[in-house]
LUMBAKOL-390058 format. One line per 5 residues: number of its first residue (from 1); for each residue x, y, z of N, C-alpha, C. Coordinates in Angstrom, 1 decimal. Layout:
<kolpas>
NUM	X,Y,Z,X,Y,Z,X,Y,Z  ... .
</kolpas>
This chain:
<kolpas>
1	0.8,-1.2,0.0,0.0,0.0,0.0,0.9,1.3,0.0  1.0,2.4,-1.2,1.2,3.5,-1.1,0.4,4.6,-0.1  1.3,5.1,1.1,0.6,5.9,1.4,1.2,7.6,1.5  0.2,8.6,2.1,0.4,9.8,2.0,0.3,10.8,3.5  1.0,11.5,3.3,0.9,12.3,4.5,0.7,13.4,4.4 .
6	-0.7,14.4,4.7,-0.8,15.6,3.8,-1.0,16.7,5.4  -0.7,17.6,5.7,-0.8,18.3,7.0,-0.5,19.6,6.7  -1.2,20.4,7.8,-1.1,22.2,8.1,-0.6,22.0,9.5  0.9,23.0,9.9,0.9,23.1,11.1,1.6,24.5,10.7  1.2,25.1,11.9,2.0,26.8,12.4,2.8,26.9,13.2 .
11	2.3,26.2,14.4,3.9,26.4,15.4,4.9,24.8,15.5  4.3,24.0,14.4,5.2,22.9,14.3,5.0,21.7,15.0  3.9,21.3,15.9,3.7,20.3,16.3,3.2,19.3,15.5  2.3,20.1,14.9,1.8,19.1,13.8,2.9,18.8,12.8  3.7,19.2,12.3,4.3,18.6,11.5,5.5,17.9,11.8 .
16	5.9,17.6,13.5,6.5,16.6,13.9,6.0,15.8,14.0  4.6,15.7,14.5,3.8,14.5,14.5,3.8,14.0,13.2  3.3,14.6,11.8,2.9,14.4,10.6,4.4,13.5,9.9  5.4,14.4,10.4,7.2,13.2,9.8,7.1,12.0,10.7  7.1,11.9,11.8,6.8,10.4,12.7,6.3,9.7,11.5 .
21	4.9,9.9,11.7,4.0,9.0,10.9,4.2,8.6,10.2  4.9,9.5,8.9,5.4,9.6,7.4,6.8,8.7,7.5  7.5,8.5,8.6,8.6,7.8,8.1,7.8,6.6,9.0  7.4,6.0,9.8,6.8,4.5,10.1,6.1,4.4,9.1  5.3,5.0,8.1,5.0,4.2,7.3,5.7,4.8,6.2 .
26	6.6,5.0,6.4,7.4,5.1,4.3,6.3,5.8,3.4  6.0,6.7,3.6,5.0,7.6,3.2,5.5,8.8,2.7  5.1,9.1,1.5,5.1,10.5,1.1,4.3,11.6,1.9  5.3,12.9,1.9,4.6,13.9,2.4,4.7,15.0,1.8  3.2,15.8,2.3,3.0,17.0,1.6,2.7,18.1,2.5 .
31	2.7,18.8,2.6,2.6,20.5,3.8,1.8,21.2,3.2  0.6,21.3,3.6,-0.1,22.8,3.3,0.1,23.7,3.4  0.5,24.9,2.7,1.2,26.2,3.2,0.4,27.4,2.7  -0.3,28.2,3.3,-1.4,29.4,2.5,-0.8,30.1,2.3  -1.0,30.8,0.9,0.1,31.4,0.1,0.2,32.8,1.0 .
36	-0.4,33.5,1.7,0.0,34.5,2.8,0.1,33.7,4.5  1.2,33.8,5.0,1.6,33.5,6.0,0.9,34.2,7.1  0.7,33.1,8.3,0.2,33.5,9.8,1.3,34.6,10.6  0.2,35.7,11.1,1.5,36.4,12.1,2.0,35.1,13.1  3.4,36.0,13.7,4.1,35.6,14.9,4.0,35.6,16.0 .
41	2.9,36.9,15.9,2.3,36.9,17.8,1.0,36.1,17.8  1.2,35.4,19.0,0.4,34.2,19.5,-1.5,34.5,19.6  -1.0,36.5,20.3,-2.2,36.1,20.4,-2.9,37.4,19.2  -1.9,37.6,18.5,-3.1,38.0,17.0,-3.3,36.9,16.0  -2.6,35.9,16.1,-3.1,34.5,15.7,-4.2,33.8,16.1 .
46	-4.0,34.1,17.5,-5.4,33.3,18.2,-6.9,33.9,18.0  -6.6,35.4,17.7,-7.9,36.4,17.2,-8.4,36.0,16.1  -7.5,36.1,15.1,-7.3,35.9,13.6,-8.1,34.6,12.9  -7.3,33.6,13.7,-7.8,32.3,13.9,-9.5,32.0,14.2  -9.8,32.6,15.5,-11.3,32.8,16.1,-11.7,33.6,14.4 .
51	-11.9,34.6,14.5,-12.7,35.2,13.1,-12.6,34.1,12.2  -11.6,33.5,12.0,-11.7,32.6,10.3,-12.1,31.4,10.3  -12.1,30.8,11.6,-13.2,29.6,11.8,-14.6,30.1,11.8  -15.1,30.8,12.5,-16.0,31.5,13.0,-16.9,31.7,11.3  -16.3,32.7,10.9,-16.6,33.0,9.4,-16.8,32.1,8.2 .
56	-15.9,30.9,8.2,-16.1,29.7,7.6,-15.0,29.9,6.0  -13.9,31.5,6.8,-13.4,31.7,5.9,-12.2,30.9,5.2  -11.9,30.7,4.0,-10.7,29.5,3.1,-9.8,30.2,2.6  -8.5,30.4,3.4,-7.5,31.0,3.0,-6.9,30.2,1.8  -5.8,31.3,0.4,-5.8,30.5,-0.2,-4.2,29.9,0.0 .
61	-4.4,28.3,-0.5,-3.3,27.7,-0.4,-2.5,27.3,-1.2  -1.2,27.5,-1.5,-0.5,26.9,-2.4,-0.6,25.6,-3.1  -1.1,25.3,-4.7,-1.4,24.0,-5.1,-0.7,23.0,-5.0  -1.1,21.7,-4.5,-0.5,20.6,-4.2,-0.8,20.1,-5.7  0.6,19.4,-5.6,0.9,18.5,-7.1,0.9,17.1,-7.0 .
66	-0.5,16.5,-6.9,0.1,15.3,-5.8,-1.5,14.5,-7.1  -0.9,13.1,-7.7,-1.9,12.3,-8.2,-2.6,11.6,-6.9  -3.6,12.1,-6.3,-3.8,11.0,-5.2,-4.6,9.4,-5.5  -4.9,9.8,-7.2,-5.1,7.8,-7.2,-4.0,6.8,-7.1  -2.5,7.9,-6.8,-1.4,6.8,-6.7,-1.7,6.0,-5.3 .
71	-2.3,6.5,-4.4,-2.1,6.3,-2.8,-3.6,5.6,-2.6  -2.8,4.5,-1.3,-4.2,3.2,-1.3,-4.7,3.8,0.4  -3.4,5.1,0.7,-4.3,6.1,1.9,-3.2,6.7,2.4  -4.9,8.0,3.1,-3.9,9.2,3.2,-4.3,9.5,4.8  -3.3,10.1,5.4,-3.4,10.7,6.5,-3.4,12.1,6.2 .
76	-4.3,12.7,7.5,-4.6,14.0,7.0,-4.6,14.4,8.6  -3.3,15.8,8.2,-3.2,16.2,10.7,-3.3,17.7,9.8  -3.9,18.1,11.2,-4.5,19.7,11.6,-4.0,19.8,12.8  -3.7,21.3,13.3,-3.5,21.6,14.6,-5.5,21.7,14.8  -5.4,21.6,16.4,-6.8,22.4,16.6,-6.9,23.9,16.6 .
81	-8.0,24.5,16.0,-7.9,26.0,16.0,-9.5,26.3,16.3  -9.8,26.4,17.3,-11.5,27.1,17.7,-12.1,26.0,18.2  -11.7,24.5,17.9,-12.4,23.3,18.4,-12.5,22.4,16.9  -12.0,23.1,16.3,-12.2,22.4,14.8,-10.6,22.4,14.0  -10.6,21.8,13.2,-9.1,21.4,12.2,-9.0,23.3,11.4 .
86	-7.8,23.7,11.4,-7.4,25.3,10.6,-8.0,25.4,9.7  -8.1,26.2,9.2,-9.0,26.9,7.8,-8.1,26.6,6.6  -6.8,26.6,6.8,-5.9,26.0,5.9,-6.6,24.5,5.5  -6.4,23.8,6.3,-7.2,22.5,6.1,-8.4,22.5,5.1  -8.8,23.0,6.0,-10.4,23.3,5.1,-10.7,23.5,4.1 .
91	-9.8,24.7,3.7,-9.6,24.7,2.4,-8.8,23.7,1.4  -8.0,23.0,1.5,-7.6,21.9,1.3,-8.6,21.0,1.1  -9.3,20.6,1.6,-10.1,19.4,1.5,-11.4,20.2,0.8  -11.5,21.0,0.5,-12.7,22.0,-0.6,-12.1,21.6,-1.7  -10.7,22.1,-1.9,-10.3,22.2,-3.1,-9.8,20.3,-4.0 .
96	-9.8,19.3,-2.9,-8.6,18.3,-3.3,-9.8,17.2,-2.9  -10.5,16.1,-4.0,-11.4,15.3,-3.1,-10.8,13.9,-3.0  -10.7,13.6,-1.8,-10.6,12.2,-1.4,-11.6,10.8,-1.3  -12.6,11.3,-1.9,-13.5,10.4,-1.8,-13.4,9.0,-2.4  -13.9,8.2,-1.9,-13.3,7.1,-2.6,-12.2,6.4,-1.7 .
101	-11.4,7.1,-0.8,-9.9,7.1,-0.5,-10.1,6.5,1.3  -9.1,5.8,1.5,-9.0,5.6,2.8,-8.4,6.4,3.6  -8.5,7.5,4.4,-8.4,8.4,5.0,-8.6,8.3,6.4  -7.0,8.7,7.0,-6.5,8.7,8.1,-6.2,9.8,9.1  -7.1,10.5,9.7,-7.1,11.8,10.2,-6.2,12.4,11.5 .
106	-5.9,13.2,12.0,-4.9,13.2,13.3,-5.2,14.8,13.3  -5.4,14.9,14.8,-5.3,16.1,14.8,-4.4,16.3,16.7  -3.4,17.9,16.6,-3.0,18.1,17.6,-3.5,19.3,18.4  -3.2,19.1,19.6,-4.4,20.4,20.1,-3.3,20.5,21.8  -4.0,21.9,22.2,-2.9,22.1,23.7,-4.3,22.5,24.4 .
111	-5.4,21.4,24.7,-6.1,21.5,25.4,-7.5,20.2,25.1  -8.3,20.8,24.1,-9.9,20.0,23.5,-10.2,20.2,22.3  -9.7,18.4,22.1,-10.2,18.0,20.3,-11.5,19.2,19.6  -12.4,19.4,20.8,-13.7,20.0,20.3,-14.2,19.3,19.7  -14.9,19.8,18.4,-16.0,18.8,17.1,-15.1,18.6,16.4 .
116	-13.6,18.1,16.2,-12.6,18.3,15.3,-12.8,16.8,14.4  -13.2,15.9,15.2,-13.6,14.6,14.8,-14.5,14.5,14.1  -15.8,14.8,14.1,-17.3,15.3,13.5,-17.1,16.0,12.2  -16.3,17.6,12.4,-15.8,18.0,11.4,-15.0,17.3,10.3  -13.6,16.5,10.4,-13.6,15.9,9.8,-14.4,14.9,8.9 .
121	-15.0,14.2,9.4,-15.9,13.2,9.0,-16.8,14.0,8.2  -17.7,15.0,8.3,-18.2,15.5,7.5,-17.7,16.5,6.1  -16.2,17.0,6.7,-15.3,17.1,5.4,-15.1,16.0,4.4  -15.3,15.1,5.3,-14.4,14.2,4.1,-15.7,13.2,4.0  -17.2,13.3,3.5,-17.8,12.4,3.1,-17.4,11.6,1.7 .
126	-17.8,10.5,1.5,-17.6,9.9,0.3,-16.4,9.2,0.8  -15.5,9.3,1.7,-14.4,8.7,2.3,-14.6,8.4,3.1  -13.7,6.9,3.1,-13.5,6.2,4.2,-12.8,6.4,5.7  -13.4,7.2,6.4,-12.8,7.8,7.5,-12.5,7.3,8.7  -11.1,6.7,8.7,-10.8,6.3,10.0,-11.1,6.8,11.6 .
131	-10.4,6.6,12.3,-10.5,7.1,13.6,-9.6,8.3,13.7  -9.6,9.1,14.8,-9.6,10.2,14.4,-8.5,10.4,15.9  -7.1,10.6,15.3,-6.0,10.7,16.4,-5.9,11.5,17.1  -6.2,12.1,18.7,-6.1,13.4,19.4,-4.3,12.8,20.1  -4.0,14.3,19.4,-2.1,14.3,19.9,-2.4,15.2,21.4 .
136	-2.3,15.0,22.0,-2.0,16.6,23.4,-0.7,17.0,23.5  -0.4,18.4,23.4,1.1,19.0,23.4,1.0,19.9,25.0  1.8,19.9,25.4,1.4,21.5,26.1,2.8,21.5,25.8  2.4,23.2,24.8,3.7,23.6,24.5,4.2,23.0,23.4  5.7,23.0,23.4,5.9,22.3,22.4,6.4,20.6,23.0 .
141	5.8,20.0,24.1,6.3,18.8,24.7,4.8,18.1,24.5  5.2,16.5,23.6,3.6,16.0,23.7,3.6,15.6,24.9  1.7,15.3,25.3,1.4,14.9,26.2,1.1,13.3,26.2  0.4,13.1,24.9,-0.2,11.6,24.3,1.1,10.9,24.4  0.8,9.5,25.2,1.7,8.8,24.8,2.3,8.6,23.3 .
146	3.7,7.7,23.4,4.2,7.5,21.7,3.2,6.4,21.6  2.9,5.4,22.3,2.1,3.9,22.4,0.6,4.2,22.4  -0.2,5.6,22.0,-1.0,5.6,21.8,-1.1,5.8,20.0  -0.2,6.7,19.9,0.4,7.1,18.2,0.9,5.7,17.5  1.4,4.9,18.0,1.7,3.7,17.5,0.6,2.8,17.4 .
151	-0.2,2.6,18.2,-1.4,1.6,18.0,-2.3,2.9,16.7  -1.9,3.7,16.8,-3.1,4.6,15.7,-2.5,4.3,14.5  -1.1,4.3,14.4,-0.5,3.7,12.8,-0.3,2.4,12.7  -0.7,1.7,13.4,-1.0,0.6,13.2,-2.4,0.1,12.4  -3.4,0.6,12.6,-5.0,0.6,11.9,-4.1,1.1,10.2 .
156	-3.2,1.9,10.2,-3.1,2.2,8.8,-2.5,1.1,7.9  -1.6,0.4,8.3,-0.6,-0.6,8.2,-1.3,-1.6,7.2 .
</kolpas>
């Protein structure tokens, strides 16, 4: 099985978690990156953030060049942002359809998944939606065991 590792992260947790993953399973990866970049202060991010979930707004993202009928599944990690996966994401999964696809979700958060699980699942109808990975960081130190991340890449296996 070819698989894929497709993720948005800002201050980088998600995409330690997202290379873990990507190298136990020998997986290609891809980085969502919105073609205007997030500020550096935390908390005009955290404003910014509230308004663009809130609004349902889709920042735009740089195009991914990726055939995904090569891949027999994909993992797809979000930070939490409002209780739900980033607007980057969002937009991502607007623009790129997986349906059809076996799809592997993960999301990291420094508090509560929220509807992050729900959300997904209803982003991604028409796909096969796995279980839905909650990472806990405080900070930049996880909280989730590695042996819970391991039994989750295992279902992909």
């Amino acid at each position: 099985m070819k698989k894929l590792v497709v993720y948005y992260s800002n201050g980088g947790n998600t995409r330690a978690v997202a290379r873990r993953i990507a190298r136990t399973l020998r997986a290609d990866v891809v980085e969502i990156k919105p073609v205007k970049a997030y500020p550096d202060d935390y908390d005009v991010l955290v404003s910014l953030g509230k308004k663009e979930v809130e609004s349902g707004y889709l920042p735009q993202i740089e195009p991914v060049a990726i055939d995904f009928s090569k891949y027999d599944a994909v993992v797809i990690g979000s930070p939490v942002w409002w209780y739900t996966f980033a607007p980057a994401v969002r937009t991502f999964l607007k623009n790129y359809s997986l349906k059809g696809m076996k799809v592997f979700p993960f999301a990291t958060n420094g508090g509560w998944l929220g509807h992050t699980p729900s959300d997904f699942r209803k982003a991604l109808r028409g796909a096969q939606v796995g279980a839905v990975l909650n990472v806990k960081f405080e900070e930049h130190t996880q909280i989730t065991p590695d042996s819970t991340i391991k039994e989750w890449i295992a279902q992909i296996k």
